[in-house]
Every structure is written in structure tokens, then in C-alpha cells.
C-alpha positions as CSV (number, residue, x, y, z in Angstrom):
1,X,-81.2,153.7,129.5
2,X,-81.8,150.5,127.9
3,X,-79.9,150.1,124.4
4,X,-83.4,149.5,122.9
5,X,-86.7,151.3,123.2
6,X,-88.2,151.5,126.9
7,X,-90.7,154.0,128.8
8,X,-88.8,157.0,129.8
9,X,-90.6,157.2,132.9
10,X,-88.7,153.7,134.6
11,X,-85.7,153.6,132.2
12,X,-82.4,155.7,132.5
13,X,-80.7,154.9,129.5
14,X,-70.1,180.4,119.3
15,X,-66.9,181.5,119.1
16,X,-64.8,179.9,116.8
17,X,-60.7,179.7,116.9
18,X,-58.2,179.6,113.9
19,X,-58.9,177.3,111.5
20,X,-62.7,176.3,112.5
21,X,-62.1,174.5,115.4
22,X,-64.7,175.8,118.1
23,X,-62.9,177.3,121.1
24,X,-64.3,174.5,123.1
25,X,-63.6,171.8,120.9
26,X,-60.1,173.4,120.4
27,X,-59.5,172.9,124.6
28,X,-60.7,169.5,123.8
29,X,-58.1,169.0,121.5
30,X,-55.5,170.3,123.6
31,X,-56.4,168.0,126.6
32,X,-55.2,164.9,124.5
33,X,-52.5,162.7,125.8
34,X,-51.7,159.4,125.7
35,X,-53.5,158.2,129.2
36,X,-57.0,156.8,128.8
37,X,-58.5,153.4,128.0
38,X,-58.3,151.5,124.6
39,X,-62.0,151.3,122.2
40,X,-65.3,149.3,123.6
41,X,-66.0,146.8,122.4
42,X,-69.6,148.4,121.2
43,X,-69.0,152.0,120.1
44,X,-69.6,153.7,116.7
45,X,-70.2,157.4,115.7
46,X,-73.1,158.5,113.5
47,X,-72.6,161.5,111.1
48,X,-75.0,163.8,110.4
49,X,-75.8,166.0,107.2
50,X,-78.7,168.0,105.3
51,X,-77.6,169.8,101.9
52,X,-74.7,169.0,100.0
53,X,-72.9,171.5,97.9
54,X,-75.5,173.9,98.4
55,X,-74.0,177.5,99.2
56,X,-77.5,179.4,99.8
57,X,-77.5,177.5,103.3
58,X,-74.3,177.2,104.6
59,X,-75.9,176.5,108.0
60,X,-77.3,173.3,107.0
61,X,-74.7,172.4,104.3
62,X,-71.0,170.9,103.3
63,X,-69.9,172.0,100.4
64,X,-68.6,169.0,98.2
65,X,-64.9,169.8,98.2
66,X,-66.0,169.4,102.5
67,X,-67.8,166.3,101.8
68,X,-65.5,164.4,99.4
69,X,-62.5,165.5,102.0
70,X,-64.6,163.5,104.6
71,X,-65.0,160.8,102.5
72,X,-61.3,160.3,101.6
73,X,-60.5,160.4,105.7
74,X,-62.8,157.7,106.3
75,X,-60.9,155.9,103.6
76,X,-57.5,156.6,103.8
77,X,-58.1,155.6,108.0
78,X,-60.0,152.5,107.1
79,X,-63.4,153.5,109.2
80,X,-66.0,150.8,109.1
81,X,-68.8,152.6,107.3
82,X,-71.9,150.5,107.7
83,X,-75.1,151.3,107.4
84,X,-76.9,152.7,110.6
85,X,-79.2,149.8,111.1
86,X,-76.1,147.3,112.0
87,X,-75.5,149.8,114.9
88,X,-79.0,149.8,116.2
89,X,-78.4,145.5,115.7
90,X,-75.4,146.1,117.6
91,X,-77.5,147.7,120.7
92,X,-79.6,145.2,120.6
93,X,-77.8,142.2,120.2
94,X,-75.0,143.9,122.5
95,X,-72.8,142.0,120.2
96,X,-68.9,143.8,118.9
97,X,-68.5,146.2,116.1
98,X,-65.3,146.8,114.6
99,X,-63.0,150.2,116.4
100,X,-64.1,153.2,114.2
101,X,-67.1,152.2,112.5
102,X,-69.0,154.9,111.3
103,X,-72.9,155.4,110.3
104,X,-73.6,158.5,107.4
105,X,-76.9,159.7,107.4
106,X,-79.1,162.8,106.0
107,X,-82.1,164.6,107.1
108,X,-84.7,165.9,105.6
109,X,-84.1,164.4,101.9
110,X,-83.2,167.5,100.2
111,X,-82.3,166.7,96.4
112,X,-79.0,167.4,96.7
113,X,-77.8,164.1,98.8
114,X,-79.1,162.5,95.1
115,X,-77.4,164.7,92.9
116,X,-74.1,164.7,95.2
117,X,-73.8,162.7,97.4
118,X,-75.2,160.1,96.1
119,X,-72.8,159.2,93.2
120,X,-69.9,159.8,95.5
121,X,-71.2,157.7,98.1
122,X,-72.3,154.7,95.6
123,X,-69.0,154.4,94.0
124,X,-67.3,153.6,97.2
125,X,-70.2,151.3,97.7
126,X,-70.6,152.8,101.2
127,X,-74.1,152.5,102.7
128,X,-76.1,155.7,104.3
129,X,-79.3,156.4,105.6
130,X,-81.9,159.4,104.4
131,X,-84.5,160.3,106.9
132,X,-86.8,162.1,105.2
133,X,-90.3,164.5,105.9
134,X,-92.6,163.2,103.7
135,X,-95.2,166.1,103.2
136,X,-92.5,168.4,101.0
137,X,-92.6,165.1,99.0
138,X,-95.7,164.0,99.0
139,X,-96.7,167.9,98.2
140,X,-94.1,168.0,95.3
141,X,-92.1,170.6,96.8
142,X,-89.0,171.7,94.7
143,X,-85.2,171.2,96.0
144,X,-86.7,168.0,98.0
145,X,-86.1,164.5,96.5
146,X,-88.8,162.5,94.3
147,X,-90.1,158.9,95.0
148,X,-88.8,158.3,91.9
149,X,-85.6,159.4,92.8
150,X,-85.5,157.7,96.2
151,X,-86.4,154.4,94.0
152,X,-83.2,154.6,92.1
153,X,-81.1,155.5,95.0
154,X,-82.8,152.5,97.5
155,X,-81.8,149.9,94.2
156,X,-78.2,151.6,94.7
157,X,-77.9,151.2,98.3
158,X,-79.4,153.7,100.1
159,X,-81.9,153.0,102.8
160,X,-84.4,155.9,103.8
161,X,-85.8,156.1,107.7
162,X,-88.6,158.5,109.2
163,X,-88.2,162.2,109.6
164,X,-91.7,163.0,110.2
165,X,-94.8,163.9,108.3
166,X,-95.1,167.3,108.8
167,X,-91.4,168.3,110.3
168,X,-92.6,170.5,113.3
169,X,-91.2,170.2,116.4
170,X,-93.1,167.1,117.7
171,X,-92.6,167.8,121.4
172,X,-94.2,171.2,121.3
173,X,-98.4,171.0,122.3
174,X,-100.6,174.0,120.4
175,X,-103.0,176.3,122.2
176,X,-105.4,174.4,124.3
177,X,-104.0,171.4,123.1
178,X,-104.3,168.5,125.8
179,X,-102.0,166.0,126.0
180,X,-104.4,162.9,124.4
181,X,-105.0,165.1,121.2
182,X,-101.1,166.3,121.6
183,X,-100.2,162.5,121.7
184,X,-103.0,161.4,118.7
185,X,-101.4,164.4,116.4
186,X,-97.8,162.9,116.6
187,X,-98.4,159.1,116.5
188,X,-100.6,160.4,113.3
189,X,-97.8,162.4,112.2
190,X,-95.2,159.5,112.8
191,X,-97.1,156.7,111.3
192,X,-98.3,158.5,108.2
193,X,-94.8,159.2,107.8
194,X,-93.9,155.4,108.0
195,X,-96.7,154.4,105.9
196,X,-95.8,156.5,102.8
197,X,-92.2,155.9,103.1
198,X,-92.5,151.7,103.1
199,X,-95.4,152.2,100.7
200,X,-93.2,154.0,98.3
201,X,-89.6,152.6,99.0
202,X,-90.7,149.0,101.1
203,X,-87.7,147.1,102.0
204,X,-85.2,150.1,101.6
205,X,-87.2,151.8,104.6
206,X,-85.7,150.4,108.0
207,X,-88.6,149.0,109.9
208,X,-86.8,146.4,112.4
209,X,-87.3,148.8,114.2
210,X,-88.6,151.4,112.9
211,X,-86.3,154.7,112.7
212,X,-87.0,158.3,113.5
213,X,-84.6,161.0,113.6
214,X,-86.5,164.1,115.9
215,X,-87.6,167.2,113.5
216,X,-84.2,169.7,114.8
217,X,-82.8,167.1,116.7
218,X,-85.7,168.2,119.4
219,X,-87.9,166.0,121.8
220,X,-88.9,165.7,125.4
221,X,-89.7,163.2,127.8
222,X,-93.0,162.8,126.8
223,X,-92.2,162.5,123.3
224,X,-89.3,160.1,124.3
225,X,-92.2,157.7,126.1
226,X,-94.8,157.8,122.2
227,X,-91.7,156.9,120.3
228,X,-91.0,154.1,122.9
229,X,-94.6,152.8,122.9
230,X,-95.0,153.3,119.2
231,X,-91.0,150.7,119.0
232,X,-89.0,153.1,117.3
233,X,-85.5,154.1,118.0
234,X,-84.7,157.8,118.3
235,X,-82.3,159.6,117.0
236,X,-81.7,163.6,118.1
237,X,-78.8,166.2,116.4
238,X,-77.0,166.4,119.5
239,X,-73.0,165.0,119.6
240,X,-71.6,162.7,120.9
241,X,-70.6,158.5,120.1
242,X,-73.1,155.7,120.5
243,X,-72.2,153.1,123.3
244,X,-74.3,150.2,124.9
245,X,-75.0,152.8,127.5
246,X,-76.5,154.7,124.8
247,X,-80.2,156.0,125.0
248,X,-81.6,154.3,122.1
249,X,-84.5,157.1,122.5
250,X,-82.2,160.0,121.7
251,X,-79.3,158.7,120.0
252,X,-76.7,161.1,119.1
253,X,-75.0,162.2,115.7
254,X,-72.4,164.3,115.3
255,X,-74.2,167.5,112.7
256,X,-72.2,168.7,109.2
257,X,-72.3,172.2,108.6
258,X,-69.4,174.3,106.7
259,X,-68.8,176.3,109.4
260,X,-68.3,173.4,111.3
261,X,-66.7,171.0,109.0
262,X,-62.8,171.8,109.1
263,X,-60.6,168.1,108.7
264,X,-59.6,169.1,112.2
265,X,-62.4,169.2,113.9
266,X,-63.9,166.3,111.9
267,X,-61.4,163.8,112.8
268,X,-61.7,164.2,116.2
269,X,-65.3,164.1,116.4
270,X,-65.0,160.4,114.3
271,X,-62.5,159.0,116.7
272,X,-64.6,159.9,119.7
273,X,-65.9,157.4,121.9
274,X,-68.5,156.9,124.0
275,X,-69.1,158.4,127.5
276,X,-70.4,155.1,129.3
277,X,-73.1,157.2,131.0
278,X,-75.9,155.1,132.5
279,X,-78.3,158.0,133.9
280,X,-78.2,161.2,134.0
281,X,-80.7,164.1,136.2
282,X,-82.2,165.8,134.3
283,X,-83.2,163.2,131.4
284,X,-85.8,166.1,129.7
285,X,-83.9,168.5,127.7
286,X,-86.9,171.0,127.8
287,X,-86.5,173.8,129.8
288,X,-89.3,176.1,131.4
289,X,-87.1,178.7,133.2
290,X,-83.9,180.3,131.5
291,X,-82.0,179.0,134.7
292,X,-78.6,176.8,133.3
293,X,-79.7,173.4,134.7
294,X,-77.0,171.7,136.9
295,X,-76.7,168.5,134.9
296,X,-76.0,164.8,137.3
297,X,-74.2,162.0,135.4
298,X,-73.5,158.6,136.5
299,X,-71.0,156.7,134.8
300,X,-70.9,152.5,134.4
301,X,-69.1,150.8,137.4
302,X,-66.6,150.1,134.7
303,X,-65.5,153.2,133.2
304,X,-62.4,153.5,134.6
305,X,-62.4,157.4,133.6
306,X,-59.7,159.6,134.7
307,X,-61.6,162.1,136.8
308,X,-58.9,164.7,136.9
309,X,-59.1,164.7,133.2
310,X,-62.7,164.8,132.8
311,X,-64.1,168.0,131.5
312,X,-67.1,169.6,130.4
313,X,-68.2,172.8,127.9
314,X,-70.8,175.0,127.4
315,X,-70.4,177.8,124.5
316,X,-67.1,178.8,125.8
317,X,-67.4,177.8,129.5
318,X,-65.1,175.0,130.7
319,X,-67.0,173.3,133.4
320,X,-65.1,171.9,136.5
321,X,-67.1,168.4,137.2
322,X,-68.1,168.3,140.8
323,X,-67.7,164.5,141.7
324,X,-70.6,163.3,144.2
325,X,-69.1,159.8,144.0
326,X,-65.3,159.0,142.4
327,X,-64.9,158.0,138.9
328,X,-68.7,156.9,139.0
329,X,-70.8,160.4,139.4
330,X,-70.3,164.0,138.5
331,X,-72.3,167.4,138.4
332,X,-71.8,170.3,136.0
333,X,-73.4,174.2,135.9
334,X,-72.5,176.4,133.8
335,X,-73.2,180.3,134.3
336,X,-75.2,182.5,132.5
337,X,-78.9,182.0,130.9
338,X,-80.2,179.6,128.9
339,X,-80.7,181.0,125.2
340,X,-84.2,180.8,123.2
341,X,-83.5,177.4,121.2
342,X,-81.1,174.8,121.7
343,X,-78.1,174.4,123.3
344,X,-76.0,171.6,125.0
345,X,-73.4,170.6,127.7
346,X,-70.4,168.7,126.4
347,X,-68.4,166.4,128.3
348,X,-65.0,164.3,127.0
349,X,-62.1,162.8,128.4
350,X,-58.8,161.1,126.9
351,X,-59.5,157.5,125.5
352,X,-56.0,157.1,124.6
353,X,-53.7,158.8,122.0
354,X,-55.8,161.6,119.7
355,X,-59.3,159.9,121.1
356,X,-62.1,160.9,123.6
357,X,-64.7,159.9,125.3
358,X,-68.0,161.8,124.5
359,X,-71.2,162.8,125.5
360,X,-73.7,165.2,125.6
361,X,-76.8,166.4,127.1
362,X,-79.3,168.4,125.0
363,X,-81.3,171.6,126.3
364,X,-84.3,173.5,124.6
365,X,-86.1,176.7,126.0
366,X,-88.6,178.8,124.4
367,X,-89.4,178.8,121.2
368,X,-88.8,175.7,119.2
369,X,-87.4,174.5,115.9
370,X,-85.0,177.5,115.6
């Protein structure tokens, strides 16, 4: 896929172990040595979070003791932080970043990245990114943050980016709904997102390009193809390191949770790398039949990957890659049935001492937004 929007349609761009380490991320860990190849030239790792310090949704929150740890391990391992517009530059330009640079961002724009984050955040002087919903704002919604708010936090450095209007899964049509009113609902919904948000905030809102980070990390090939016409990059919930292989229609981040934000686990997912994966069959995530989709990856002429080291998860599943062509393509299945909601393939491989390559590929069946 191209590193910057392009039609979909001619572009290819839990159990959980001691300590809080997912089994599968644990075998991850354990498949660490020192063979691999040293940092691209053009990789960076995007984090993702929602609440702060809130303990009535441990789901969709760190709590600060998790997020001040995170800060003080980007710090103490001097990480790049940079704000998550110089890595979409970076795409386009195709142009260097420095190893380890890392993008913060926050969806939704819950009050909480103001009242905690925020401060912590500022004094470093570390840039970050809020992609917020605009309706629980617009509405005056409690536990969402003000404009007034947003205002003070843009003249502090944070910059704000598109989360939708409405926040519904935007790849989902209603009853009877054809795909020209489908596709005039969400460009409506998109832009009227935009439009309040550089109306309210102006230059603090990225709009070169434009940004929009997919309601639950959730869209399809059709959606993919509006948010390419409409020149915005993409951004889904899915892991993973960005690359200049990287679909700039569904870029990944790795999500915070604190069930999922152990130092462990967290520094490897910050090291990782990415996957240089230049297509891959299926590209649409959404799923009609519960059937596990046999996933096809093809890997850049140069990615000098060591196949025997190569490996793949789903859940708990290793998957043995199936290699159709050496080092350059692979197929994975895992068993089983695809569960209502989303769910994902993971794929990594050693990129030298403590690193991985990353990648993975997003699935959705049934119902939506879950």
C-alpha cells in the first residue's frame, strides 16, 4: 500500500501468563535472540490510550502509576517522542526518523487525558495527539473534555485529530441502507467532525492531511476507499510498528489498557519494528462467515527475514507460516471460529537483540463496535 492515501481497490499498501504478559506475546518474548537485522531507516511505533487514572473502566484505561511508568521508560531509554504528524511527514517524504521514535496519542477525548495526562505529558514538553468524537462535546456530555479545555491544552502543545462525529462504527450500513446514502452519512459524519474540531481548535487540529483514527479501531474496504477520496490518513487499534510499507489507510497503534500495560510487555511492544509487508490477501478485515480466514503476506524484496524464525498468533494459537515463495511470501490459518467482534493475527520475528519485527492483520465479524 502506498505510504499515503490511495483507492483500496488498485493499492496494496485471552489468556494471560504471570506477570501480564499475554501467553502469545510471552512466546514472542521467548523467541528473542540475537539474529535479525538492525532498525529501518523509517520505522516508529504509535501508542495508543483512552482514560487515564480512571478505575471504573479498567478496559479502556492506565492507571497513572501505569502511565507515569511508561513515561519514565521512554525517558530513561531516550525514545524520540514526536508528535504523530512527523511520522505521517515521514511516510510521505520517505525521509529517516531517528531508531525508537515513538508517537502518544488518545481517543475519544475523555477529560481525564487533561486532568492527567496532560500535566505529566507537558512538563516533559513531549508532544501527543487527541482524536476526539465531537458530538459528546458538542452535546456537553460529562467526563468528555471542553473546547475550552482543548484551547488550553492545544496553547500547551497538544494537537487534536478526527475521531468522528457520531463515534459508530463507520463501516457498518443500517437497514435498507444503500451504499450512496451509506457513503453521504459517513463523509457527513467525518467532515462535520473536521469542521468543529478546526473551527474550535484551528491550527492545533492536523489537517496536512487530515487525521482520523476508526471509531474501535474498525473499518472495511469500502470505508478504506471514502477516507482515501476524502485525503485523510487512517489510523485503526490494531498493533503493530509503522514502516514505509505501512498502509497509510489503517495505520496501526499499539492500545493501553491495565490489563495489558505490564513494563514487560510494554517495552517490547515499543522496540518493535515493522513487518516490511507490501500486500497482503485478504486486505478487508470484515468477515461474513465465522470461518478463520487463511491470511497471504508478501514481504518487500528486501526484508531479509529469517523464515525459520518467523511466527504468527492468534489468542493462544502459534501459527506455522506456510511459505508459497522464500523469505518473500507466507500463509497463516488458525483453527477454530471467528468470534462476534474483533480479533487479529499477529506475526513477529527477531530484529536483533530484545527487538521484533511486527505486524498485524485485523478481523471483524458480526456485530460491531463491541
Amino acid at each position: 500500500m502506498a505510504s499515503m492515501p490511495g483507492s483500496t481497490s488498485t493499492s496494496n499498501p485471552a489468556r494471560r501468563r504471570a506477570g501480564g504478559v499475554p501467553g502469545w506475546l510471552l512466546g514472542l518474548v521467548l523467541l528473542a535472540g540475537p539474529a535479525g537485522a538492525s532498525a529501518p531507516d523509517l520505522a516508529a511505533t504509535v501508542l495508543m490510550y483512552h482514560h487515564v487514572g480512571n478505575a471504573e473502566t479498567p478496559s479502556t484505561s492506565v492507571t497513572r502509576t501505569q502511565f507515569a511508568a511508561h513515561l519514565d521508560y521512554l525517558a530513561r531509554n531516550d525514545f524520540n517522542v514526536v508528535d504523530l504528524g512527523e511520522v505521517v511527514e515521514a511516510l510521505r517524504t520517505r525521509e529517516p526518523l531517528p531508531d525508537r521514535t515513538v508517537a502518544i496519542t488518545f481517543d475519544d477525548g475523555y477529560e481525564s487525558v487533561g486532568r492527567v495526562a496532560h500535566p505529566m505529558l507537558a512538563e516533559r514538553g513531549w508532544p501527543y495527539t487527541v482524536f476526539v468524537n465531537t458530538r459528546p462535546v458538542a452535546d456537553g456530555y460529562s467526563g468528555y473534555l471542553t473546547w475550552a479545555e482543548m484551547a488550553a491544552m492545544a496553547d500547551e502543545g497538544a494537537r487534536f485529530a478526527n475521531h468522528s462525529h457520531r463515534h459508530v462504527p463507520l463501516q457498518l450500513r443500517r437497514d435498507n441502507e444503500a451504499r450512496p446514502q451509506w457513503r453521504e452519512r459517513v463523509v457527513n459524519d467525518i467532515q462535520t467532525a473536521q469542521r468543529r474540531l478546526v473551527d474550535r481548535l484551528g491550527e492545533a487540529v492536523h489537517q496536512d492531511p487530515p487525521l482520523l483514527a476508526y471509531p474501535f479501531g474498525e473499518y472495511s474496504i469500502e470505508l478504506m476507499d471514502v477516507v482515501a477520496e476524502l485525503g485523510y490518513v487512517g489510523l485503526g487499534q490494531h498493533s503493530g510498528a509503522i514502516g514505509r510499507h505501512s498502509n497509510s489507510l489503517a495505520l496501526p497503534r499499539f492500545p493501553m489498557n491495565e490489563h495489558y500495560a505490564d513494563m514487560d510487555g510494554f517495552a517490547v511492544k515499543v522496540d518493535a519494528l515493522p513487518l516490511p509487508v507490501v500486500s497482503q490477501t485478504p486486505l478487508d478485515p470484515v468477515r461474513e462467515a465465522d470461518e478463520l480466514p487463511t491470511l497471504t503476506v508478501t514481504l518487500a524484496p528486501d526484508a531479509a527475514i529469517p523464515e525459520a524464525r518467523l511466527a504468527c498468533f492468534y489468542q493462544d494459537q502459534r501459527l506455522e507460516p506456510r511459505w508459497l515463495e522464500p523469505g518473500r511470501r507466507f500463509a497463516v490459518q488458525a483453527t477454530g471460529r471467528l468470534p462476534v467482534g474483533r480479533s487479529r493475527y499477529n506475526c513477529t520475528a527477531p530484529a536483533g537483540v530484545g527487538r521484533f519485527y511486527w505486524y498485524s492483520q485485523l478481523w471483524i465479524h458480526g456485530e460491531a463496535g463491541t
